[in-house]
DSSP file (Angstrom, degrees, kcal/mol; ACC not computed):
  #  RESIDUE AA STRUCTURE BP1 BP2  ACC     N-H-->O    O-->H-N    N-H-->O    O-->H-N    TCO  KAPPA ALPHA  PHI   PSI    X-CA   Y-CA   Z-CA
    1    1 A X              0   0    0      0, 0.0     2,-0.3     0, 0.0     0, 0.0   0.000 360.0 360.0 360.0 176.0   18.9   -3.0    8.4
    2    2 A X        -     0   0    0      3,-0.0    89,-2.4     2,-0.0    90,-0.3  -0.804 360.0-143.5-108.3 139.8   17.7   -6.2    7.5
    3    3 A X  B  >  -A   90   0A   0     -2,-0.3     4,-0.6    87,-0.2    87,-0.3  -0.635  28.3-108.6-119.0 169.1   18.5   -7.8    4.0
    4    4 A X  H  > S+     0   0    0     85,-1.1     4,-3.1    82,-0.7    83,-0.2   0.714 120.8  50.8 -67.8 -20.7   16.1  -10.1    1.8
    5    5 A X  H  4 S+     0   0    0     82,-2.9    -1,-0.2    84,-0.3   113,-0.2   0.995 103.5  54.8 -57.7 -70.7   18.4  -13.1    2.7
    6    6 A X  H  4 S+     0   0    0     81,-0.5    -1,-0.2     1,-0.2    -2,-0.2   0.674 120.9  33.7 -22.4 -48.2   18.3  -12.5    6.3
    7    7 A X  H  < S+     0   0    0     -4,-0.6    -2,-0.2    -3,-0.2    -1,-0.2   0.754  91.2 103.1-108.8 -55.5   14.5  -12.7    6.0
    8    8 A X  S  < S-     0   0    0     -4,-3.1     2,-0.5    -5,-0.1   111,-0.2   0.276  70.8-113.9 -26.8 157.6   13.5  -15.1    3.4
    9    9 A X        -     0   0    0    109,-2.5   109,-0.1     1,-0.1    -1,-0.1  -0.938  18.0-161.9 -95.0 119.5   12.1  -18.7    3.8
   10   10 A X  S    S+     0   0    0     -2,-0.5    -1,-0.1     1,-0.2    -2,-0.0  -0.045  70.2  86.6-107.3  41.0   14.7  -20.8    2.4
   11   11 A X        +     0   0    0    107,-0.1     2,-0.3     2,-0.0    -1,-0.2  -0.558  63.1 167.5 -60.6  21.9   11.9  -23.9    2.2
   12   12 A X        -     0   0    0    104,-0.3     2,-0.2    -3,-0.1    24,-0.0  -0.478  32.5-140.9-113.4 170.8   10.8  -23.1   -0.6
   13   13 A X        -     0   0    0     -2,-0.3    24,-1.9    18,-0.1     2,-0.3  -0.447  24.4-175.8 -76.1 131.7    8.5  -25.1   -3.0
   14   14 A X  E     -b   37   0B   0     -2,-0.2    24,-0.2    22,-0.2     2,-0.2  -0.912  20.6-159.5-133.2 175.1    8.7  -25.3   -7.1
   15   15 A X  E     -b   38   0B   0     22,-1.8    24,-0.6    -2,-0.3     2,-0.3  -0.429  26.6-119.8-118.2-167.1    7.4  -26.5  -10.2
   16   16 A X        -     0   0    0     -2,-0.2     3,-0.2    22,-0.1    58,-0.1  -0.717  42.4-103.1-127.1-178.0    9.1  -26.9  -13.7
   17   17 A X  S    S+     0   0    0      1,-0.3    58,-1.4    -2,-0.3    57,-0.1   0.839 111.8  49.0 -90.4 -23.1    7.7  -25.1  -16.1
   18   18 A X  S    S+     0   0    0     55,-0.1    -1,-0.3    56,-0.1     2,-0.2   0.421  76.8 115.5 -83.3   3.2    5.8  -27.5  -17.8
   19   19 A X  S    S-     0   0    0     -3,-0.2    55,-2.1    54,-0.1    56,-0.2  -0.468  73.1 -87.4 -65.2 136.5    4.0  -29.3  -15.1
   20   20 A X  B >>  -F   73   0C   0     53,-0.3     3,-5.0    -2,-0.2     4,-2.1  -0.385  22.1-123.3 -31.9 103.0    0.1  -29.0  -15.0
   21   21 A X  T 34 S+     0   0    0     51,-3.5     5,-0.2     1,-0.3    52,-0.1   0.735 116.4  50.8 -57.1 -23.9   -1.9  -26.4  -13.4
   22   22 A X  T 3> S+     0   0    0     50,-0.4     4,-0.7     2,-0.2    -1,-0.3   0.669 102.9  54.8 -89.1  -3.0   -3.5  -29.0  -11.4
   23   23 A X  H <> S+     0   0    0     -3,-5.0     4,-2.5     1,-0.2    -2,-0.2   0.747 107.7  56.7 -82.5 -31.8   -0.2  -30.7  -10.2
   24   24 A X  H  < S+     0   0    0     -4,-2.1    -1,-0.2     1,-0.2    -2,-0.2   0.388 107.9  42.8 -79.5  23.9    0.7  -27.1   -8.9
   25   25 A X  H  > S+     0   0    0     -5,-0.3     4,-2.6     3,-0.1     3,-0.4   0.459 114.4  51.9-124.0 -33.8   -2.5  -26.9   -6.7
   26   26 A X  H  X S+     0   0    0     -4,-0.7     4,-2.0     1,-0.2     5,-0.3   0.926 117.2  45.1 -64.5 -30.7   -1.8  -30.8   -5.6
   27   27 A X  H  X S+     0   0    0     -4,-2.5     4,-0.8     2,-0.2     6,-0.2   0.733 111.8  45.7 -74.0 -22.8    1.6  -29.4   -4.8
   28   28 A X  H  4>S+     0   0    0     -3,-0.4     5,-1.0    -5,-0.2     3,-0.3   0.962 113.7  52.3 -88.3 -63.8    0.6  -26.2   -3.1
   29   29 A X  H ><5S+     0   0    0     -4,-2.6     3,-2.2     1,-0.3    -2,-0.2   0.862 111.8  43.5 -62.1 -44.4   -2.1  -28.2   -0.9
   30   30 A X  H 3<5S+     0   0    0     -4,-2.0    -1,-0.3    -5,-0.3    -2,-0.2   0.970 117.4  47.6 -74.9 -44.6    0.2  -30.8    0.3
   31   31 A X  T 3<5S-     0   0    0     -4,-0.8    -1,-0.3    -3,-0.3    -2,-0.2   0.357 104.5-130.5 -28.5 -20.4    2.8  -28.2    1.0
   32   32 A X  T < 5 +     0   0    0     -3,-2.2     2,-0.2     1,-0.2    -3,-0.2   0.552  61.0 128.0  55.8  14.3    0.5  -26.2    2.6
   33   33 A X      < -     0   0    0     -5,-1.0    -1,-0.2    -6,-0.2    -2,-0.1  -0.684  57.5-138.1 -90.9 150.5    1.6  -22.9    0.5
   34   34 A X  S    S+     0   0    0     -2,-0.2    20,-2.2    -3,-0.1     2,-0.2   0.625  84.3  29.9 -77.9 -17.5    0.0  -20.3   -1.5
   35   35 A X        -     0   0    0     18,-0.3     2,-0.2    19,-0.1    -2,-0.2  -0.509  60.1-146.2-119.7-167.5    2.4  -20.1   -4.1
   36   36 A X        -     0   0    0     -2,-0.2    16,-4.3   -24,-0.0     2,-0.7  -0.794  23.7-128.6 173.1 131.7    5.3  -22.2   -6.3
   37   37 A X  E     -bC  14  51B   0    -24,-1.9   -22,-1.8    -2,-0.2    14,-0.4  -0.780  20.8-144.1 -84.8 112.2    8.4  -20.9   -7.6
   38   38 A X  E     -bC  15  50B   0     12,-2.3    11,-2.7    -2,-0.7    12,-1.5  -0.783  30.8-169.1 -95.4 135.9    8.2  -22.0  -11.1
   39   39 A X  E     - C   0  48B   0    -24,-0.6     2,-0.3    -2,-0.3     9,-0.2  -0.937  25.6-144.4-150.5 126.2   12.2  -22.9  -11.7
   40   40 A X  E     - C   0  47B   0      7,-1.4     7,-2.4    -2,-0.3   -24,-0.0  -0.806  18.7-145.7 -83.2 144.0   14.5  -23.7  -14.9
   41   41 A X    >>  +     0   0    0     -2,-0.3     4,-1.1     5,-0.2     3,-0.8   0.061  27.1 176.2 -85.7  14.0   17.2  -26.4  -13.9
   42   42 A X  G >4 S-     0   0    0      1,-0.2     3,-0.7     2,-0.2    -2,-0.0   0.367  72.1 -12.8 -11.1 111.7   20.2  -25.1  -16.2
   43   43 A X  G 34 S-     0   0    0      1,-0.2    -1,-0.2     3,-0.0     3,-0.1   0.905 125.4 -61.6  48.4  42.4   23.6  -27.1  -15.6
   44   44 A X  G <4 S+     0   0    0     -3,-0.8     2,-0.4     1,-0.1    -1,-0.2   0.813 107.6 134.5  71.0  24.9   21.9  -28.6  -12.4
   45   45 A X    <<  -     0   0    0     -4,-1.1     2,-0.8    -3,-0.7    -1,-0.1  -0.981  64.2-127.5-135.4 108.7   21.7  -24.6  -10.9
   46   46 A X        -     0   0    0     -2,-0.4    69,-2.2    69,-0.2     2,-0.5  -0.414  40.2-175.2 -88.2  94.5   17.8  -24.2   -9.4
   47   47 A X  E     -CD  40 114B   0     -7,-2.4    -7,-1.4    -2,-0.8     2,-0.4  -0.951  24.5-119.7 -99.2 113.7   17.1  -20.8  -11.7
   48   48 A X  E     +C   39   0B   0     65,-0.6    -9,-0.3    -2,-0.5     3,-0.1  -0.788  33.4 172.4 -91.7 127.3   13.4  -18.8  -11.0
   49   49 A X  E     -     0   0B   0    -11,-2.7     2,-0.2     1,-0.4   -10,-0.2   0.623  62.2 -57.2 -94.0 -40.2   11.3  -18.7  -14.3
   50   50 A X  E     -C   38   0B   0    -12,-1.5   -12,-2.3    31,-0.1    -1,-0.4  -0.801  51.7 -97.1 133.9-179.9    8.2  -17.3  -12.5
   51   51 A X  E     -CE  37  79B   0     28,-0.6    28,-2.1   -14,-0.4     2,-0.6  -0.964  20.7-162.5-136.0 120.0    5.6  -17.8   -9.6
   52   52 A X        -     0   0    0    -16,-4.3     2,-0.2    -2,-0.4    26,-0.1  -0.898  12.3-160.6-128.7 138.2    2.6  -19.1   -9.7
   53   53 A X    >>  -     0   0    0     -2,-0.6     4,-1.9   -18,-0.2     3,-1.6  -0.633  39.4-111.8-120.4 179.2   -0.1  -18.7   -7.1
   54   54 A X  T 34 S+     0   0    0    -20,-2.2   -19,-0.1     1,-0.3    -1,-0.1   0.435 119.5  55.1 -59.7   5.1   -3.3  -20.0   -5.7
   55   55 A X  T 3> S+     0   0    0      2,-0.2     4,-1.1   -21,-0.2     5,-0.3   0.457 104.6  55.7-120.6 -35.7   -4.9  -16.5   -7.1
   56   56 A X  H <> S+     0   0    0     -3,-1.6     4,-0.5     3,-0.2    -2,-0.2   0.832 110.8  39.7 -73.2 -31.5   -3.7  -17.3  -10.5
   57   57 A X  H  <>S+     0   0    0     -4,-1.9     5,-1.8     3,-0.2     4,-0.4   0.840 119.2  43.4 -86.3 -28.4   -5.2  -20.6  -10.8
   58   58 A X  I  4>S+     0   0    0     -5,-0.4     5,-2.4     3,-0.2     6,-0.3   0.998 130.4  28.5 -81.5 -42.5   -8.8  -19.8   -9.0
   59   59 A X  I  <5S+     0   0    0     -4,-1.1    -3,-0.2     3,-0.2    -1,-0.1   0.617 133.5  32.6 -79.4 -25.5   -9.0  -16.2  -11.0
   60   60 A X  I  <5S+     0   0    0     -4,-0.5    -3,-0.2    -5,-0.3    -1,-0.2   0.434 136.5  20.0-118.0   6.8   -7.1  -17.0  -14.0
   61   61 A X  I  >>S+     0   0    0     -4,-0.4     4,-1.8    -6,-0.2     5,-1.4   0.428 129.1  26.1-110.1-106.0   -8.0  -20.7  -14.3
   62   62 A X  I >4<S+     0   0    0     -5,-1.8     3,-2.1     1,-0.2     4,-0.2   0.877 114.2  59.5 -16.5 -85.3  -11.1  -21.9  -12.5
   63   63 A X  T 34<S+     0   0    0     -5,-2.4    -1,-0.2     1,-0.2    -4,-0.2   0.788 113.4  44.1 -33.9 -47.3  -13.1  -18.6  -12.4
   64   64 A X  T 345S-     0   0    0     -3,-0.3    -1,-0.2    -6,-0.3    -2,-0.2   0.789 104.4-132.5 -75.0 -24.8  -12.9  -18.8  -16.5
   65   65 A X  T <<5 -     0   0    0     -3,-2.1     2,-0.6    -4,-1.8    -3,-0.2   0.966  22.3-152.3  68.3  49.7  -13.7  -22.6  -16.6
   66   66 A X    > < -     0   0    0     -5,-1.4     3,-1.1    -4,-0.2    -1,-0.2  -0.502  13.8-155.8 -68.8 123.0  -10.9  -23.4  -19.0
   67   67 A X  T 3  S+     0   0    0     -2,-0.6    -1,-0.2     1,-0.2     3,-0.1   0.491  95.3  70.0 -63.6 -13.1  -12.1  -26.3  -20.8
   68   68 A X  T >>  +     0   0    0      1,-0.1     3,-4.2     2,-0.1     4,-1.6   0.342  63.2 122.8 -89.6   3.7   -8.3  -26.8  -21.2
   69   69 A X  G X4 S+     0   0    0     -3,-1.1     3,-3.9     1,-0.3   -48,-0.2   0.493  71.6  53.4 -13.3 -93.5   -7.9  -27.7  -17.2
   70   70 A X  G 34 S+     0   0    0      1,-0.3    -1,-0.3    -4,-0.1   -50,-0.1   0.140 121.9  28.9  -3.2 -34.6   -6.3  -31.0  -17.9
   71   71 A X  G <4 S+     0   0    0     -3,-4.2    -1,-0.3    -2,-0.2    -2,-0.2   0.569  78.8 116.8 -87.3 -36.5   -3.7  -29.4  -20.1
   72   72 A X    <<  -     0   0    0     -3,-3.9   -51,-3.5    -4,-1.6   -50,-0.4  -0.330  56.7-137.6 -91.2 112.9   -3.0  -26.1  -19.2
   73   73 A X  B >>  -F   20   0C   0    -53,-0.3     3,-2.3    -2,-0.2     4,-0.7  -0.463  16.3-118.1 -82.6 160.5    0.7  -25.7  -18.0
   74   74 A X  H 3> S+     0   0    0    -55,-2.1     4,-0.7    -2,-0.3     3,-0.4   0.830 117.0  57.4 -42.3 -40.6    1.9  -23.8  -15.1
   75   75 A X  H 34 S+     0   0    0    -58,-1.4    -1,-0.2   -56,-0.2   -57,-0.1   0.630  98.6  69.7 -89.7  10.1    4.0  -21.4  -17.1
   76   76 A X  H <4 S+     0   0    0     -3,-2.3    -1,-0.2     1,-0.2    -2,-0.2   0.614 118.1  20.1 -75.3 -22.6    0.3  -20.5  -19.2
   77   77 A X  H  < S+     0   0    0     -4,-0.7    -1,-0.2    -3,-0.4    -2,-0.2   0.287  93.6 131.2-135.3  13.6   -1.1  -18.8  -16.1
   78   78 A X  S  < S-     0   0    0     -4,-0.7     2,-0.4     1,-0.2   -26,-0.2  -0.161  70.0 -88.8 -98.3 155.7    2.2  -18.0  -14.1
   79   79 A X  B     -E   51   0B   0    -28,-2.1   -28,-0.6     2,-0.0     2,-0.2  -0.711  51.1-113.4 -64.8 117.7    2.5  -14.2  -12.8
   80   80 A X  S    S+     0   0    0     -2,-0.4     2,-0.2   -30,-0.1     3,-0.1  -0.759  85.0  22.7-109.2 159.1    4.0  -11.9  -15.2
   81   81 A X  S    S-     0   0    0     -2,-0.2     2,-0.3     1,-0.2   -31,-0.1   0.962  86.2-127.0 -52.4 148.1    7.2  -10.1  -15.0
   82   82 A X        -     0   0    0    -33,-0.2     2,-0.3    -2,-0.2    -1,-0.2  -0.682  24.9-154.7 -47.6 130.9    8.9  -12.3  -12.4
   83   83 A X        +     0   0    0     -2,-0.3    24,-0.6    22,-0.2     2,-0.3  -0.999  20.3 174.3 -82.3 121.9   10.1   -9.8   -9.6
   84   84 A X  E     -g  107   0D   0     -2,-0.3     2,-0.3    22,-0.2    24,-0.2  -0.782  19.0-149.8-117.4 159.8   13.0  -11.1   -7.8
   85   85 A X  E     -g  108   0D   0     22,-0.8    24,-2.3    -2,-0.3     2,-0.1  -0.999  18.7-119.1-142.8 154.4   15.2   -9.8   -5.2
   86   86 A X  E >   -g  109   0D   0     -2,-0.3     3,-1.4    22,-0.2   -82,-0.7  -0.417  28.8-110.7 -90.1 166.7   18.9  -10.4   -4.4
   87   87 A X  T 3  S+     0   0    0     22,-1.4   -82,-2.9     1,-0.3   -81,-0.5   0.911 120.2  37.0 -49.2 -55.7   20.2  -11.9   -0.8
   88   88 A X  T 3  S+     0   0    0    -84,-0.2    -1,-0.3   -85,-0.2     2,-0.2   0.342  85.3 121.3 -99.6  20.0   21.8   -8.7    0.2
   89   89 A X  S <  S-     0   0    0     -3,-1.4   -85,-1.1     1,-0.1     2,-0.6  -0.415  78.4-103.5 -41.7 117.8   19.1   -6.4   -1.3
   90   90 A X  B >>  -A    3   0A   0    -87,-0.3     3,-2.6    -2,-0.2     4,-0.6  -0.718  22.9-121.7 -74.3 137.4   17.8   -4.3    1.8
   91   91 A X  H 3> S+     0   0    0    -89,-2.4     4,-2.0    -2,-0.6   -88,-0.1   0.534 111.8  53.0 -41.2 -28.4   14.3   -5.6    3.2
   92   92 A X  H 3> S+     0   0    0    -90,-0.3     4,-5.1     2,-0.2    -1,-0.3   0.883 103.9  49.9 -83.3 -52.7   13.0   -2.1    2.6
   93   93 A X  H <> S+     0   0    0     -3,-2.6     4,-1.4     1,-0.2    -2,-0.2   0.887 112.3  49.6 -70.4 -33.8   14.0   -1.8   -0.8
   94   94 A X  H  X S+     0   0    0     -4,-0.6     4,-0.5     1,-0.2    -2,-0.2   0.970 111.5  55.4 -61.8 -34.3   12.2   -5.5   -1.6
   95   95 A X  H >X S+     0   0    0     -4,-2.0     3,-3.3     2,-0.3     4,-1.0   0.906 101.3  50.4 -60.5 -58.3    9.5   -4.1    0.0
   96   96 A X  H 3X S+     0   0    0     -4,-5.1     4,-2.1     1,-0.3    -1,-0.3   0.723 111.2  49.5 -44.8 -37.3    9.0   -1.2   -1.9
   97   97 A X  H 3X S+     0   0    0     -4,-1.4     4,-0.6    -3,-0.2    -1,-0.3   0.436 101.8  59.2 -59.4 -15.5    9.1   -3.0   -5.0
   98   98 A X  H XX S+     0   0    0     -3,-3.3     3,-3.5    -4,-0.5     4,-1.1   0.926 117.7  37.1 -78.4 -72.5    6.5   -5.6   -3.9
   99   99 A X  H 3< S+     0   0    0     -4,-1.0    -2,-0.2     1,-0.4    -3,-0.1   0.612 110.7  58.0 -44.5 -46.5    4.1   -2.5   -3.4
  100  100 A X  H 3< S+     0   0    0     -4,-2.1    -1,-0.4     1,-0.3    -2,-0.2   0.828 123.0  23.1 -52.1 -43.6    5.3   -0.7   -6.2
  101  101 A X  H << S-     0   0    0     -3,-3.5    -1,-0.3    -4,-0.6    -2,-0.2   0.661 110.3-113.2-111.1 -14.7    4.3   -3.8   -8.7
  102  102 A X     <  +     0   0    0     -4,-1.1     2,-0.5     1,-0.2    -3,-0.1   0.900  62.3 144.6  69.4  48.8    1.4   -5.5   -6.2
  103  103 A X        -     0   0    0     -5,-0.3    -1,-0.2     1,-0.1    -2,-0.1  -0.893  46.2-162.9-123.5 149.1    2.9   -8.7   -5.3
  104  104 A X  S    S+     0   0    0     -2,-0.5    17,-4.2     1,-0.2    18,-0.4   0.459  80.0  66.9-105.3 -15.9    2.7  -10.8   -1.8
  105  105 A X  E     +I  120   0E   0     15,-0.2     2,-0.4    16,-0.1    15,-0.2  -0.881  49.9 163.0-150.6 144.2    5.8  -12.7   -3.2
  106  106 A X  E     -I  119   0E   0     13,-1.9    13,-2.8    -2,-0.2   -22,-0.2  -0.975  25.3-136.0-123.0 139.3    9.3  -12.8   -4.2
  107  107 A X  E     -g   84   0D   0    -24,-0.6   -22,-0.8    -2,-0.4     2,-0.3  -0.002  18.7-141.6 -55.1 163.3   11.8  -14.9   -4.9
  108  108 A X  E     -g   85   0D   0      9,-0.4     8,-4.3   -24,-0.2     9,-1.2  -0.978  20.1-176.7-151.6 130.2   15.4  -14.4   -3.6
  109  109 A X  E     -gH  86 115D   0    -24,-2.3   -22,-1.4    -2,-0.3     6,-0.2  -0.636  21.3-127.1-113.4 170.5   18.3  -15.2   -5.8
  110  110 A X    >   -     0   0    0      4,-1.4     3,-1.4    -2,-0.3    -1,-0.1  -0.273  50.2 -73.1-104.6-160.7   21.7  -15.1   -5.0
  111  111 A X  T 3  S+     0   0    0      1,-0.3   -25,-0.0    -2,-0.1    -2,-0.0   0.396 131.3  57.6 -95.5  29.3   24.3  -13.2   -7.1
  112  112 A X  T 3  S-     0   0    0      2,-0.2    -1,-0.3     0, 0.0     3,-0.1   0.259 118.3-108.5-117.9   3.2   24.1  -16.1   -9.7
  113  113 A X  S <  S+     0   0    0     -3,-1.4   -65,-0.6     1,-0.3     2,-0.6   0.415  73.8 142.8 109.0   8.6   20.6  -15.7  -10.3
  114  114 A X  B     -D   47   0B   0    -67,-0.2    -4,-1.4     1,-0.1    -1,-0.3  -0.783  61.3-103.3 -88.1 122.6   19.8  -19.2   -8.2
  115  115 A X  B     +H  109   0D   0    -69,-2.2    -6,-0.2    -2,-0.6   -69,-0.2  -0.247  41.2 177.3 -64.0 130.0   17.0  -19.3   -6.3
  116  116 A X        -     0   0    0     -8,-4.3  -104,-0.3  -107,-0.0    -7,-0.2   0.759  57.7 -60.7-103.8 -73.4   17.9  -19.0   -2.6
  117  117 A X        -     0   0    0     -9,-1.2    -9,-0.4  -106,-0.1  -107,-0.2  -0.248  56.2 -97.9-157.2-110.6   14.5  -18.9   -0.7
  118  118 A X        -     0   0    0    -11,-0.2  -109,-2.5  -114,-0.2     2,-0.5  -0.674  10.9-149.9 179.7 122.6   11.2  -16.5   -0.8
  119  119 A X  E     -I  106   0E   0    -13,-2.8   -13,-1.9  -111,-0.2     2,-0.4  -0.941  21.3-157.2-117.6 162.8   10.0  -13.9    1.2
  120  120 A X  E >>  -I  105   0E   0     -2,-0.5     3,-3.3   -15,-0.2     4,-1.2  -0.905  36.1-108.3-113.1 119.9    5.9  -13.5    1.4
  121  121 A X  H >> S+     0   0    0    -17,-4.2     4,-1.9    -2,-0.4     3,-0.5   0.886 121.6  55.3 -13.5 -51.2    3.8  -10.6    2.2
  122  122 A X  H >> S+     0   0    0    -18,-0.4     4,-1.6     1,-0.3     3,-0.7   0.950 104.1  57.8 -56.3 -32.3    3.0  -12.5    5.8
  123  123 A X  H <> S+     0   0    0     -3,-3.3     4,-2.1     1,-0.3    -1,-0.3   0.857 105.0  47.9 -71.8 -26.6    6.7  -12.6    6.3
  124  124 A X  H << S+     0   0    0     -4,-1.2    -1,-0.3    -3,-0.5     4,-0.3   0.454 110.8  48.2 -87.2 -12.4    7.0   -9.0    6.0
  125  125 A X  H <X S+     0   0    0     -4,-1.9     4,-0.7    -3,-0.7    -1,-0.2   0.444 109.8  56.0-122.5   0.5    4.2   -8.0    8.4
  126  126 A X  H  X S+     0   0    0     -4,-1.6     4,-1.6    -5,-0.4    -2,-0.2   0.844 111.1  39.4 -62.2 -45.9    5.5  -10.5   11.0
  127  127 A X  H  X S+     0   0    0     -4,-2.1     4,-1.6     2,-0.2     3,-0.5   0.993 118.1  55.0 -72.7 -52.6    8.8   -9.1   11.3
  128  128 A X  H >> S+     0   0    0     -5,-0.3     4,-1.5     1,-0.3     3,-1.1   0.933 112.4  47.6 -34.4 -71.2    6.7   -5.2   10.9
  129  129 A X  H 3X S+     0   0    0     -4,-0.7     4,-2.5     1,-0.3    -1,-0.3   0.899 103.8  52.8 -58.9 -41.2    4.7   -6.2   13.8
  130  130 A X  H 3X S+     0   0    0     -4,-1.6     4,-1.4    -3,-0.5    -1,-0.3   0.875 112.6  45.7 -55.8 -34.5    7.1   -7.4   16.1
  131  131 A X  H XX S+     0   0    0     -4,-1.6     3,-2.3    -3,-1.1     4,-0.8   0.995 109.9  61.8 -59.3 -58.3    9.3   -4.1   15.9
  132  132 A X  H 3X S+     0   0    0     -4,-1.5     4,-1.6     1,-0.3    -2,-0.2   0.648 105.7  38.4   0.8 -67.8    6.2   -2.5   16.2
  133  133 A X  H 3X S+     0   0    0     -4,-2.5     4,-0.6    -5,-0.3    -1,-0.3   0.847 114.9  54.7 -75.6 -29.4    5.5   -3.9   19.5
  134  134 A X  H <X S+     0   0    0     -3,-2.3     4,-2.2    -4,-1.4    -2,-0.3   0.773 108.6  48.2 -69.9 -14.2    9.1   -3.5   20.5
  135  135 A X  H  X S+     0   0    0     -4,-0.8     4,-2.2     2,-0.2     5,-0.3   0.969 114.6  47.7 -74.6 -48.1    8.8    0.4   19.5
  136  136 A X  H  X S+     0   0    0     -4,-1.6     4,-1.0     1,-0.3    -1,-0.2   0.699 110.9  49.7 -63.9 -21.2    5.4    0.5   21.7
  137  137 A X  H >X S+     0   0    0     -4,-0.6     4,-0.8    -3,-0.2     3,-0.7   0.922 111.9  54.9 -80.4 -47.1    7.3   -1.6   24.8
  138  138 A X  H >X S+     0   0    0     -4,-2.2     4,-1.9     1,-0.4     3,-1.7   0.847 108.5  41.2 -77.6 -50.1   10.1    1.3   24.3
  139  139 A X  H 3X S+     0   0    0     -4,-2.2     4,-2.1     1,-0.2    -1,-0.4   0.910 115.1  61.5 -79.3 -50.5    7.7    4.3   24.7
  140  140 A X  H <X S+     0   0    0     -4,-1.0     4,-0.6    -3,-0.7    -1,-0.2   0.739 108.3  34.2 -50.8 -24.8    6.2    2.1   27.6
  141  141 A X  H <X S+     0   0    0     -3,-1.7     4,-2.0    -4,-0.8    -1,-0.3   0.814 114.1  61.7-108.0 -21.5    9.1    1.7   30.0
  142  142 A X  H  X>S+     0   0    0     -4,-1.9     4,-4.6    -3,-0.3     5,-0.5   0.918 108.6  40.8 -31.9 -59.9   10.2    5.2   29.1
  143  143 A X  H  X5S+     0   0    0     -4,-2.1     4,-1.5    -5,-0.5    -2,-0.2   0.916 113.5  51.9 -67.8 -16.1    7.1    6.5   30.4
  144  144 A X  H  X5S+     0   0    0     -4,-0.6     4,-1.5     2,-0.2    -1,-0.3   0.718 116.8  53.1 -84.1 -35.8    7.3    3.6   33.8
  145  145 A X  H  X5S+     0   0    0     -4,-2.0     4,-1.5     2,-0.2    -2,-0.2   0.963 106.4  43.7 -65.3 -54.7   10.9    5.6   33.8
  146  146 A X  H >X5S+     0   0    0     -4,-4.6     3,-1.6     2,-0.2     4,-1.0   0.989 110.6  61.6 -43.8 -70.9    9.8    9.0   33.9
  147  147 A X  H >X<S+     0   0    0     -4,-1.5     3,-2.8    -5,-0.5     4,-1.0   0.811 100.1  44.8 -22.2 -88.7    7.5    8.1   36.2
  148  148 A X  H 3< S+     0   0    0     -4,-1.5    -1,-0.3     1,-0.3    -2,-0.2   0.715 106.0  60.5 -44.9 -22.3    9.7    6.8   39.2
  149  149 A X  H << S+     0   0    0     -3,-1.6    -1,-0.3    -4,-1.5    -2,-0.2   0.806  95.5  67.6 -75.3 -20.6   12.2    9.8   39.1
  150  150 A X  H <<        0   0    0     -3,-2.8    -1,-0.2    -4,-1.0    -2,-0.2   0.926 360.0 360.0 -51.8 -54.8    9.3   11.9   39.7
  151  151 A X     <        0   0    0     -4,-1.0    -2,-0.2     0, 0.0    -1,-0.1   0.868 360.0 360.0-114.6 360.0    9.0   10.4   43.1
């Protein structure tokens, strides 16, 4: 089976925790992501603090008209509890947990708690679909198999 390492984007984008909710949306756009790993640096060791995503700032930002834009740090509006999953966590088991809690992303730490990569809802219904189609070729050439011994 396939493990969260295997699978993860190891690209991935951060913030610190005090950066500005409008430097993480200049950071997401130029990045071209929906999210940002919000990350303590300990002893130079890249640590994940939380996530914040483009659904936290338009619904928990914007949508409200905080008068505080200007101000308002990253780690004010960040997605609470962090969920993380480790490198050799099987895919199945992150999975369950995303549903389980309702998240489209998690971080992936290694067994020092240092942020690895990310995997994303999208990533998880790319790989899903592809099997998908291989299960659906299998049943196809089966049935092209049957066929010719018949005649």
């Amino acid at each position: 089976m396939t493990t969260a390492g295997e699978l993860c984007n190891r690209r991935v984008v951060t913030i610190g925790k005090t950066e500005t909710v409008i430097e993480a949306a200049r950071r997401m756009r130029a990045h071209h992501v929906g999210s940002l790993v919000i990350v303590d640096e300990p002893a130079g060791r890249t640590v994940p603090a939380g996530i914040i995503t483009d659904r936290d700032i338009v619904v928990g930002v914007v949508a409200n008209a905080s008068p505080y834009l200007e101000s308002l740090q990253v780690a004010d509006v960040a997605t609470e509890p962090l969920v993380t999953a480790r490198e050799q966590e099987d895919l199945l088991d992150v999975l369950g947990r995303m549903r389980a809690e309702g998240i489209r992303r998690v971080p992936v730490v290694n067994d020092e708690g240092v942020l690895q990569g990310i995997i994303a809802f999208d990533d998880l219904l790319e790989l899903l679909s592809d099997e998908l189609s291989e299960l659906s070729a299998l049943v196809t050439r089966q049935q092209r198999r049957e066929a010719q011994r018949r005649i």
